[in-house]
C-alpha positions as CSV (number, residue, x, y, z in Angstrom):
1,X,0.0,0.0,0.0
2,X,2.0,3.0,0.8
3,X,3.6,5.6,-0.3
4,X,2.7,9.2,-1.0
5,X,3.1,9.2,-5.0
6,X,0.2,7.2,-5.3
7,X,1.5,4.5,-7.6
8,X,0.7,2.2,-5.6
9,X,-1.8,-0.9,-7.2
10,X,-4.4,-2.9,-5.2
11,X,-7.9,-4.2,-4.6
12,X,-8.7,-0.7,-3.7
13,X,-9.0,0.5,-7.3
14,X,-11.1,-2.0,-8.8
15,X,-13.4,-0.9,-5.9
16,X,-13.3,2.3,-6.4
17,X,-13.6,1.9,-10.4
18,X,-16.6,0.1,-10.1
19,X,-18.4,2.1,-7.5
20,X,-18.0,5.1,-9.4
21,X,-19.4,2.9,-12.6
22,X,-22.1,2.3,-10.5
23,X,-23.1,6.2,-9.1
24,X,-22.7,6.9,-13.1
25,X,-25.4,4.4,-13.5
26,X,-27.4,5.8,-11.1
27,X,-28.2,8.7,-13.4
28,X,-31.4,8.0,-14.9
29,X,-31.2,8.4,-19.2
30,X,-33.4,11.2,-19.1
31,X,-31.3,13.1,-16.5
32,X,-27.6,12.9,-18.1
33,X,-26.8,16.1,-19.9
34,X,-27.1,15.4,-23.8
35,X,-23.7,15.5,-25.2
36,X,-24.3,18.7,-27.6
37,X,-25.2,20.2,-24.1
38,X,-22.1,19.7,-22.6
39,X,-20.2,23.1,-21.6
40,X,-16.4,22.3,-22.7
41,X,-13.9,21.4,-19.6
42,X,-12.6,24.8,-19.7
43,X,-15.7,26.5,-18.8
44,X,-14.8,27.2,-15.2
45,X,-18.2,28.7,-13.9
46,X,-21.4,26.2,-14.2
47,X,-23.3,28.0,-12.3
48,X,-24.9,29.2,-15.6
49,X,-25.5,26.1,-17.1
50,X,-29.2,25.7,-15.9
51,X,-30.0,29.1,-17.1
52,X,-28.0,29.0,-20.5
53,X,-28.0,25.7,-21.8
54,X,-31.7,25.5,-22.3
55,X,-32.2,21.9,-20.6
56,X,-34.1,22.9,-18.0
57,X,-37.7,24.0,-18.7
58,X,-39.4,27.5,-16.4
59,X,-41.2,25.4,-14.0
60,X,-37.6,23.3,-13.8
61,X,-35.8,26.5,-12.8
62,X,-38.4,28.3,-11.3
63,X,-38.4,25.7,-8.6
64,X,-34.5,25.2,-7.9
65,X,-33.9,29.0,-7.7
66,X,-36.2,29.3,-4.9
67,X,-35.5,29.2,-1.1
68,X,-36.8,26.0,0.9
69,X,-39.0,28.1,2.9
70,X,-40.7,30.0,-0.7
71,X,-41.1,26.1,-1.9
72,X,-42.8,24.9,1.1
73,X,-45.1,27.0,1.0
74,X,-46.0,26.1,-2.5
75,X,-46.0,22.6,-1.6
76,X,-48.5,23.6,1.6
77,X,-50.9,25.8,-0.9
78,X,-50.9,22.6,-3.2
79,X,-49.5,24.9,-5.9
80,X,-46.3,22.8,-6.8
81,X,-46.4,19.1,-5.7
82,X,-43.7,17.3,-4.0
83,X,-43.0,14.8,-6.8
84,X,-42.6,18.1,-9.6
85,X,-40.1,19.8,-6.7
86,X,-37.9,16.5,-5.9
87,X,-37.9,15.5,-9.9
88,X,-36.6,19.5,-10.5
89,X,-33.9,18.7,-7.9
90,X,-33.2,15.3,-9.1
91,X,-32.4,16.1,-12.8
92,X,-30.4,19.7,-11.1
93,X,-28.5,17.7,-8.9
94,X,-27.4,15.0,-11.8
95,X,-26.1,18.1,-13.8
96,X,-24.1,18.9,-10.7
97,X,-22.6,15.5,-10.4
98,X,-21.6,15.2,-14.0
99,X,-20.3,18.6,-13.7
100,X,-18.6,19.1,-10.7
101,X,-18.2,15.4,-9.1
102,X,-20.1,16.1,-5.9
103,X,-22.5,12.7,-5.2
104,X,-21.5,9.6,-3.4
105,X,-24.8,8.2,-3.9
106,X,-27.9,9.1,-6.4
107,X,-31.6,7.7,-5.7
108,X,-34.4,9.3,-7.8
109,X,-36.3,6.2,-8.0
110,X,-37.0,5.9,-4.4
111,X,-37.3,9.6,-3.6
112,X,-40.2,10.2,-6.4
113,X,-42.1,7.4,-4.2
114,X,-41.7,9.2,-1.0
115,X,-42.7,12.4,-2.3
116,X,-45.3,10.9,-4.4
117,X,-46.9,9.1,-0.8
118,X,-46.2,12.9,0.5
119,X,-48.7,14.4,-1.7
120,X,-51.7,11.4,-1.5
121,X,-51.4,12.0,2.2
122,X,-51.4,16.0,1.9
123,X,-54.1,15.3,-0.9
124,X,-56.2,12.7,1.2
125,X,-56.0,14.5,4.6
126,X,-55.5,18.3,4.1
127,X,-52.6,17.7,6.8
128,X,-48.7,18.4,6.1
129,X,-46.6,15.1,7.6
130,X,-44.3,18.0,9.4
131,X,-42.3,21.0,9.3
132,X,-40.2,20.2,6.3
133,X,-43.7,18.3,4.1
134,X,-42.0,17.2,0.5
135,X,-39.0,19.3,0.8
136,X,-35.8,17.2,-1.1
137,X,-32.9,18.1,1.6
138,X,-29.1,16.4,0.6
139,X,-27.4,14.6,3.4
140,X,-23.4,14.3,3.5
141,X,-21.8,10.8,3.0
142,X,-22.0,9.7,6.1
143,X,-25.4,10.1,7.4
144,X,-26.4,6.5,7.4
145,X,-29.0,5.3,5.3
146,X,-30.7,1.5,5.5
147,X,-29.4,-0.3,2.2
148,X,-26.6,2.9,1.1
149,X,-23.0,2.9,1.6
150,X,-21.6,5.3,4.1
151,X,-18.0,5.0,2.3
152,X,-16.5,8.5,4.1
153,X,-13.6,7.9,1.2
154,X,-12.5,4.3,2.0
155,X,-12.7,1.7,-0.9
156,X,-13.1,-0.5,2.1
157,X,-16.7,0.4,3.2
158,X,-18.0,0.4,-0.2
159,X,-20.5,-2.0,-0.7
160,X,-21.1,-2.4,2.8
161,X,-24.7,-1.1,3.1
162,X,-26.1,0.6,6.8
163,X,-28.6,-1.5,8.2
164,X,-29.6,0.8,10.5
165,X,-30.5,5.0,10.0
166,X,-28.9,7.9,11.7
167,X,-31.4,9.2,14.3
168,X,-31.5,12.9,12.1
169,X,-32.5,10.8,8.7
170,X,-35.1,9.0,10.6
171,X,-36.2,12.6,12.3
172,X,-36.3,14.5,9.2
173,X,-38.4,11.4,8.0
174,X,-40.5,12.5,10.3
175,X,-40.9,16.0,9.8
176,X,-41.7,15.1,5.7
177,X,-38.3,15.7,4.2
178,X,-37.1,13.8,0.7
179,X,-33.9,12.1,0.9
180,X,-32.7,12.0,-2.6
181,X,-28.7,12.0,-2.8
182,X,-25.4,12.1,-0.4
183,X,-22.5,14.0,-1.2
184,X,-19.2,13.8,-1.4
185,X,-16.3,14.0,1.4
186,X,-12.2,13.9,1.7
187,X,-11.5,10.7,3.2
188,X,-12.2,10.1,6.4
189,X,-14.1,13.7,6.3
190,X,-10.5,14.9,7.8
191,X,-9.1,16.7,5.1
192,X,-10.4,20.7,4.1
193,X,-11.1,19.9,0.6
194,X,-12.9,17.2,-0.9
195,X,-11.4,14.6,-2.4
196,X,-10.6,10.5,-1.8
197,X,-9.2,7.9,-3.3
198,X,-13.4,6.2,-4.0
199,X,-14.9,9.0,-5.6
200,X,-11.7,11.9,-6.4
201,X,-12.3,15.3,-5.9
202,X,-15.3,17.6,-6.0
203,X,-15.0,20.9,-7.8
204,X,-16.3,24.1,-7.2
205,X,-19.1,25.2,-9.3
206,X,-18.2,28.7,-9.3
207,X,-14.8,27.8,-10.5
208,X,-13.5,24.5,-11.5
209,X,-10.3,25.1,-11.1
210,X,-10.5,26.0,-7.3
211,X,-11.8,23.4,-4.5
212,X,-14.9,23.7,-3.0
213,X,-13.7,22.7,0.4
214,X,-14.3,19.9,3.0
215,X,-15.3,18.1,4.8
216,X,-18.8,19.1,3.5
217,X,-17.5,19.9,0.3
218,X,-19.9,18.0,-1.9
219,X,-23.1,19.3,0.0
220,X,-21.7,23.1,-1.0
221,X,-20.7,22.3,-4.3
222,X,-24.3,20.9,-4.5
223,X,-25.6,23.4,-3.3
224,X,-24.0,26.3,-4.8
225,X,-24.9,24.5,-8.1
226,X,-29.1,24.3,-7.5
227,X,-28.7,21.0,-7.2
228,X,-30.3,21.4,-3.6
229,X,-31.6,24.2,-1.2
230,X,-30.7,22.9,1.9
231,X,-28.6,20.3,3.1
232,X,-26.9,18.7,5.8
233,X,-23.3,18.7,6.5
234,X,-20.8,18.1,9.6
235,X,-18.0,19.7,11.6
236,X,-15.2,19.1,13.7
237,X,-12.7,21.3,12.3
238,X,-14.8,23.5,10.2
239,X,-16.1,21.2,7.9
240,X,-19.1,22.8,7.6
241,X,-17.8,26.8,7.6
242,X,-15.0,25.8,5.4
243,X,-16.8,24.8,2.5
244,X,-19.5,27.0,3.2
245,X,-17.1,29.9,2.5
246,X,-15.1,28.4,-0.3
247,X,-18.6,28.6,-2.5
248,X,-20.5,31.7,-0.5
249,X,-23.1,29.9,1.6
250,X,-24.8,30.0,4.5
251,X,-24.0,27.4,7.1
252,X,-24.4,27.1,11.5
253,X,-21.9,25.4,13.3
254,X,-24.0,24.4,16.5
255,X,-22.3,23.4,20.3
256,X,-22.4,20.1,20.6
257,X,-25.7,18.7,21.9
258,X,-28.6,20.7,19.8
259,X,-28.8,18.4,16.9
260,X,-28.0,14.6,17.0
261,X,-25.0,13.0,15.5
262,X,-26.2,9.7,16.8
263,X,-25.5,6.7,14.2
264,X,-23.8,8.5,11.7
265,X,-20.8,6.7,10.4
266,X,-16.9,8.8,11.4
267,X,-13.4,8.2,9.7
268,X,-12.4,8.6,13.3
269,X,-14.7,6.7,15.2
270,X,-14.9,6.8,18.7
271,X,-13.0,9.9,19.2
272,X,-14.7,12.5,21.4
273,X,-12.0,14.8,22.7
274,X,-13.6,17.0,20.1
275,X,-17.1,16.5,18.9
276,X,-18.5,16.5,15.6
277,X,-21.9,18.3,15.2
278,X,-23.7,19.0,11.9
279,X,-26.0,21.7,10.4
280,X,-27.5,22.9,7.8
281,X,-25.9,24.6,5.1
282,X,-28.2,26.9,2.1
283,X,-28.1,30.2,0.0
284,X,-30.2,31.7,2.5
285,X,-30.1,32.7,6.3
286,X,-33.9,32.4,6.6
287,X,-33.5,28.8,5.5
288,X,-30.5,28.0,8.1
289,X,-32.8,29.3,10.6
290,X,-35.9,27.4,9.2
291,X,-34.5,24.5,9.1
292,X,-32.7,24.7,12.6
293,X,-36.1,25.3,14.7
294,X,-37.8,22.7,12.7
295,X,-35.2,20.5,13.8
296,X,-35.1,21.4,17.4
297,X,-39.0,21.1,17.8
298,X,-38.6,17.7,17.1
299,X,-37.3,17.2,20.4
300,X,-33.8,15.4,19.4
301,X,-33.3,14.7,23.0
302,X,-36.0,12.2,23.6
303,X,-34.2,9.9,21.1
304,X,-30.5,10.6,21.2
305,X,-28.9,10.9,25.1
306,X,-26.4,13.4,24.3
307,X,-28.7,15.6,23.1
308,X,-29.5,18.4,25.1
309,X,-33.0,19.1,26.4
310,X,-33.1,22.9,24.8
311,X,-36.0,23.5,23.1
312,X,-35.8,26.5,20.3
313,X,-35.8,29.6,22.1
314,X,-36.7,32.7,20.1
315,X,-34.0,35.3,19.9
316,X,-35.1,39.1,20.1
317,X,-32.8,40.8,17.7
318,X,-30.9,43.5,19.3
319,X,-30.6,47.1,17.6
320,X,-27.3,47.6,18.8
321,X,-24.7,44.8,18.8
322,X,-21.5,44.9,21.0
323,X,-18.8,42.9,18.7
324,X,-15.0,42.3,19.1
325,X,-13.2,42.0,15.8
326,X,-10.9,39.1,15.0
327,X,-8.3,40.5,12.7
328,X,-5.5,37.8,12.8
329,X,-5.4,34.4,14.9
330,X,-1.5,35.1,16.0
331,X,-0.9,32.0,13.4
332,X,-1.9,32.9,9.8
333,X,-2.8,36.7,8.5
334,X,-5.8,36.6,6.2
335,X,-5.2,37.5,2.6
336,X,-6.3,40.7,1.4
337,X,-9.4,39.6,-0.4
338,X,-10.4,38.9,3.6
339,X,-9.5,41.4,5.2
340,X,-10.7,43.9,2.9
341,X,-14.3,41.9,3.8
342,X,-13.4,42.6,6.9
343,X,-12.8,45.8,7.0
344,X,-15.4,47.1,5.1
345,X,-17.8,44.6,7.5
346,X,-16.7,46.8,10.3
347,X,-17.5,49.9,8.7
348,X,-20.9,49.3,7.6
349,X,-21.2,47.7,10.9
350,X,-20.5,50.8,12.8
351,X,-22.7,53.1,10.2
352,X,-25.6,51.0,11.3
353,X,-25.0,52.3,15.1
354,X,-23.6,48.7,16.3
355,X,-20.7,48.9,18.9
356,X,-17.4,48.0,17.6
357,X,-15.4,47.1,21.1
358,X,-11.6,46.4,19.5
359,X,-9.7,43.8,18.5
360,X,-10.0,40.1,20.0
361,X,-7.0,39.0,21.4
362,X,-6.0,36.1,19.9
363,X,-3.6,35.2,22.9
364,X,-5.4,31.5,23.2
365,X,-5.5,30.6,19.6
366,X,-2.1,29.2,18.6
367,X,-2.5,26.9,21.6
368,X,-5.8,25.6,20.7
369,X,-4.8,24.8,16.8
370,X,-2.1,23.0,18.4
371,X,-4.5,21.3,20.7
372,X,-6.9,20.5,17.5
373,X,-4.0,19.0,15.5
374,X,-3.0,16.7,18.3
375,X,-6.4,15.5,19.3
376,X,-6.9,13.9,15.5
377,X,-3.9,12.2,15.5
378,X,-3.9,11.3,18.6
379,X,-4.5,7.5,17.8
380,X,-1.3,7.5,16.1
381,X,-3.3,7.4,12.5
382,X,-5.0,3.9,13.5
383,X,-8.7,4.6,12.5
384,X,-7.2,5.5,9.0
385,X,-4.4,2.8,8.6
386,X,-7.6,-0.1,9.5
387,X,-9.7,1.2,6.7
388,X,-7.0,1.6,4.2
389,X,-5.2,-1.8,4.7
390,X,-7.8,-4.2,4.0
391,X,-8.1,-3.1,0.2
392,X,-4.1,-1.8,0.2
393,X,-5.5,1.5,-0.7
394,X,-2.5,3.8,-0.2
395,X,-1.9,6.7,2.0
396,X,-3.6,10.5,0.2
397,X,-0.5,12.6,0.7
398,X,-3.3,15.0,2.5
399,X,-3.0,12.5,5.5
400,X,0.6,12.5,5.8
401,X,0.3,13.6,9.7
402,X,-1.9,11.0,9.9
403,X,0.4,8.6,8.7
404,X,3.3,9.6,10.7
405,X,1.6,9.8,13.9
406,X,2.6,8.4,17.2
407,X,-0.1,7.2,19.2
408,X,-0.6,8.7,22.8
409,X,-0.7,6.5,25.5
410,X,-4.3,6.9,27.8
411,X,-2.2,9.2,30.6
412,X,-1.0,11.4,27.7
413,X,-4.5,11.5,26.4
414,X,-5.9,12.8,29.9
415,X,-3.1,15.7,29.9
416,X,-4.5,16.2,27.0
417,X,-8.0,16.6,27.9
418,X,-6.9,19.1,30.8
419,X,-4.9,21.4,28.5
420,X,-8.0,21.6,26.4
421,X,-10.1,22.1,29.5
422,X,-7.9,24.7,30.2
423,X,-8.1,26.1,27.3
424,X,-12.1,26.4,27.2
425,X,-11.5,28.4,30.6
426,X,-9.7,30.8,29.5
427,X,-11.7,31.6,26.2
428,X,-14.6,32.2,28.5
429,X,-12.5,34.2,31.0
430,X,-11.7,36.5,28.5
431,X,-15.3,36.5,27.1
432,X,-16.6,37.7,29.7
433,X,-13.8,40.8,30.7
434,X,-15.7,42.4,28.0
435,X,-19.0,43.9,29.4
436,X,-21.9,42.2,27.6
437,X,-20.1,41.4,24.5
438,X,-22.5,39.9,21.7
439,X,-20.2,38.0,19.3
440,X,-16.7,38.0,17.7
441,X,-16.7,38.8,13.9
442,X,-14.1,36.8,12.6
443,X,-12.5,35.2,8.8
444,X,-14.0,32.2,8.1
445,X,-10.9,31.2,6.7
446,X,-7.6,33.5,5.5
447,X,-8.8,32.6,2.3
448,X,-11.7,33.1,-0.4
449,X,-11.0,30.2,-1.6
450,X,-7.7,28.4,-3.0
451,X,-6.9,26.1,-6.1
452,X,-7.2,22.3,-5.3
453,X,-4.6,21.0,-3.5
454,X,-3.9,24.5,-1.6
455,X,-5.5,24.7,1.3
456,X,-3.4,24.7,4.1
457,X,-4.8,26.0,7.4
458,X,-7.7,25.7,9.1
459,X,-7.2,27.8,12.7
460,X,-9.8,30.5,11.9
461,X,-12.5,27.2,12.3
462,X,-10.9,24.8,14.4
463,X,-11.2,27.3,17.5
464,X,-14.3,27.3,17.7
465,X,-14.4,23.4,17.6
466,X,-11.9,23.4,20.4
467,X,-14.2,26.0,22.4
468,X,-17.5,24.6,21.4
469,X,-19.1,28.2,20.0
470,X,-21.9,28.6,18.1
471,X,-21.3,30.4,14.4
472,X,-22.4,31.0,11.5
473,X,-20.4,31.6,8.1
474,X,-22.0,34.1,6.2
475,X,-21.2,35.4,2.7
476,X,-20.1,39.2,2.9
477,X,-21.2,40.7,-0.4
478,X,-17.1,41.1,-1.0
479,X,-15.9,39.2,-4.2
480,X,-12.3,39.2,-4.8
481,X,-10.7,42.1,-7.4
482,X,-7.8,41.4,-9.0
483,X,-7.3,45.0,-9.1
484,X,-7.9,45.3,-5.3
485,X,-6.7,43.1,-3.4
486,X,-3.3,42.6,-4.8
487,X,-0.4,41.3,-2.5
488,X,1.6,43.9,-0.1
489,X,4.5,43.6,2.0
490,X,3.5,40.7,4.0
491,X,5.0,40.4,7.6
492,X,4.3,36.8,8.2
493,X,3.2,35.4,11.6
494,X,4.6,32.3,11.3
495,X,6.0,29.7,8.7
496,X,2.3,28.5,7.5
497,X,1.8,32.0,7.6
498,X,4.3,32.3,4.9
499,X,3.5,29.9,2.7
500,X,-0.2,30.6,2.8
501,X,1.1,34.0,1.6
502,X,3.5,33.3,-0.5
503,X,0.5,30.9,-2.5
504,X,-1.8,33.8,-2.6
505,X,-2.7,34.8,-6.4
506,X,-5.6,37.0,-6.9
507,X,-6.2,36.4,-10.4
508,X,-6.3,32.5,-9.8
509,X,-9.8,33.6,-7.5
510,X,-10.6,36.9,-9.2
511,X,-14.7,37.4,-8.5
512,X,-15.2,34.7,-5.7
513,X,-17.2,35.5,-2.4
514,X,-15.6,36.3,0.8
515,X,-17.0,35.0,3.3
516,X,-16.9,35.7,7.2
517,X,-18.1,34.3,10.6
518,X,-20.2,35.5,13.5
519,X,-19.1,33.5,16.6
520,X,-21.3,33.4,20.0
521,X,-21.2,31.9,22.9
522,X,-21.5,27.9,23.5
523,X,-25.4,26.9,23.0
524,X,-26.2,30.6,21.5
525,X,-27.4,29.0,18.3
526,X,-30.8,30.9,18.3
527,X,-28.6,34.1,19.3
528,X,-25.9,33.5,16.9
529,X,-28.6,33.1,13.8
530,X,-30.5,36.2,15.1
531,X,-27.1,38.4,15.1
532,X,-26.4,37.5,11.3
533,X,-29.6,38.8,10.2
534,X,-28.9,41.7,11.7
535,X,-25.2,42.2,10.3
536,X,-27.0,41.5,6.8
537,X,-29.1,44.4,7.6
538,X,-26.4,46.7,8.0
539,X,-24.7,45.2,4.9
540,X,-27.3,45.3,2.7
541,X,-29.3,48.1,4.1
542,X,-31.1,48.9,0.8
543,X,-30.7,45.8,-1.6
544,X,-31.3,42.2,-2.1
545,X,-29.8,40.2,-0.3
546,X,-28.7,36.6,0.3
């Protein structure tokens, strides 16, 4: 199996050759773009395909450009049917596979029944199943799914089928969402672009050339595409931010404990020094939000133990906000497409009237990247070297700390624990030295976005991980300029700071979003959402608006 060149040969590529044969397959005739159709491989932006190449019909288009909330409520009136909405979103979504590579797993068939039962019952009754009635919502790789692989990027779990659901497939079941497709991940959803040895790598819609990031990578490509209006993505390092920003989405990273993550399949499992949670991810706040309250009414808790018993508590929006500004983490500077977003955020922020307190220290940040980085490895690379050696898949050189790792012993662990403890301590300590402080407006990442294969740090997310903060990465109506944001003399922080830098090429990203977060405290999700509508506000005072 092993080495980083990847010349290595094995059982694991006949897998992973026929697995992809068989997701092609998938594709029903009548939804694989006709050849004549097909925009040519050096058409970076496909976000225009729908529109221009004259394959979808109105009612086709009409339907994926809405919000989930403006289609529920045409599926409620009876005015659109479930089956029309999930068939729009199946043919949209198999465009965005055969364009940008983002499905792990395609099932039309079975999600025109559901929808189809949906409507008899909306039909026969007059009542709406739930919350979320005929609504097609996209679910990351490994949300388990009776009788569908939950591969995460190992040639080893394909073909070995869940028997059993994830407790949030079986609860948005419940509240009358379509399951229709899963999307792809990096392997073992630990890497911040998405790409794996099964499936290869996901592209960004937007631009081809550049990655649309990871762990959730193929739920924003997806997305970002029309391909779906909400889905469902996870985080443990910012793998739901990440890609959110990378493609200029909406996502919430929740604490730990408001939305299940029981029985969904981990590259790492077992490991809980820092949790994964997931959310939603969309093109619209309102939808986040939506989505979020629905999710929480369903009283998770009942069904899941590590689920906190919160129910959804309505947050007043405040006219003023009190915000501390993240300019740098102390590790990495952001690059000037970023700060310029963050910048001009402040300004706008402060013409609204909102309270602009200073600059956050970023005195605990170094330490807790270091804490992050440490805590995945921790197992000396075991959970990764299992699943790879059974099928000799080799090594991606993205994993290389994984490979090299040397396993901590159970005392180490425990020190381990109590640095990070530590750590959480302090954060709050410093919190609260501020009087009354709302949120910390931070980069998502030091980056718009980067070309595939660039993306080197991830300490603007992985704080928050550490800390357990509720945020939300929000696009900030700043595209990168050529013009603009050129390079200047760069005083780096560190060596990653360099070479994050020194990679920087503004005409490589020229007219991608910027996107930035809004951090609150732990279990402030309701808060956190509530405080990004209002920054919209003030950023879009008198135009649309995402």
């Amino acid at each position: 199996m092993t080495n980083f060149s990847g010349q290595t040969s094995g059982k694991w590529e006949e897998i992973a050759s026929s697995k992809r044969l068989a997701l092609a397959e998938q594709i029903p005739l009548e939804y694989r773009i006709p050849q004549q159709l097909f925009p040519p491989k050096d058409q970076l932006d496909v976000t225009t395909f729908p529109r221009e190449s004259g394959w979808f019909d109105r009612k086709e288009l009409e339907i994926t450009e809405s919000s989930a909330t403006q289609i529920l409520k045409k599926i409620a009136s009876k005015s659109w049917s479930s089956e029309e909405v999930t068939r729009a979103f199946c043919k949209r979504a198999a465009a965005a596979q055969q364009l940008t590579n983002c499905l792990t797993d395609f099932f039309p068939t079975e999600a025109i029944s559901i929808a189809k039962s949906l409507d008899e019952h909306l039909q026969n009754t007059g009542k709406l199943v739930g919350p979320l009635h005929g609504l097609p919502i996209s679910l990351k790789d490994n949300f388990n799914i009776i009788g569908k692989d939950s591969t995460v990027g190992f040639a080893s779990l394909v073909d070995q089928p869940a028997t059993y659901n994830a407790t949030l497939v079986e609860i948005l079941e419940r509240l009358g969402a379509v399951r229709y497709c899963k999307t792809n991940v990096p392997t073992a959803m630990m890497i911040a672009e998405s790409v794996n040895n099964v499936f290869g790598r996901t592209l960004n819609p937007r631009n081809r050339k550049l990655t649309s990031g990871g762990s959730s990578g193929g739920e924003s490509a997806l997305i970002t595409f029309g391909g779906s209006v909400l889905g469902v993505g996870t985080d443990i390092g910012g793998s739901l931010r990440i890609p959110a920003a990378c493609t200029g989405i909406f996502t919430l990273r929740p604490s730990f404990g408001r939305f299940t993550t029981q029985n969904c399949r981990s590259g790492l499992a077992g490991q809980e020094a820092v949790m994964s949670v997931n959310g939603p991810m969309a093109k619209s706040l309102e939808d986040i939000t939506f989505y979020s309250k629905a999710v929480i009414d369903a009283q998770p808790w009942l069904v899941d133990p590590k689920c906190l018993p919160i129910p959804w508590r309505p947050a007043e929006r405040n006219a003023k906000l009190k915000i501390a500004v993240l300019w740098h983490d102390g590790v990495v500077h952001p690059t000037p497409p970023v700060a310029r977003a963050l910048n001009e955020t402040v300004e706008k922020l402060q013409v609204a009237g909102h309270e602009i307190v200073g600059a956050w220290d970023p005195v605990q940040h170094p330490k807790a990247v270091d804490i992050l980085a440490r805590m995945f490895v921790a197992d000396g690379g075991k959970s990764v070297r299992r699943l790879l050696a059974s099928t000799d898949e080799p090594w991606r050189p993205e994993m290389k700390g994984y490979s090299e790792a040397t396993e901590l012993g159970t005392y180490d662990m425990w020190q381990l624990h109590q640095e990070r403890s530590e750590l959480q301590k302090k954060y709050q300590e410093q919190w609260m030295s501020y009087d009354s402080l709302d949120a910390i407006l931070a980069p998502t990442c030091p980056y718009a976005t980067v070309a595939h294969g660039q993306f080197d740090y991830v300490g603007y997310t992985g704080v928050y991980n550490v800390v357990d903060y509720s945020a939300v990465s929000f696009p900030s109506g700043v595209t990168v300029d050529k013009e603009k944001d050129r390079p200047g003399n760069h005083k780096p922080l560190s060596d990653i700071c360099r070479t994050v830098h020194a990679k920087y090429d503004p005409e490589e990203i020229d007219g991608m979003p910027v996107s930035l977060q809004l951090v609150a405290k732990r279990l402030e999700e309701e808060k956190v959402l509530a405080m990004t509508e209002t920054v919209l506000q003030a950023l879009y005072p008198s135009q649309s608006r995402p």
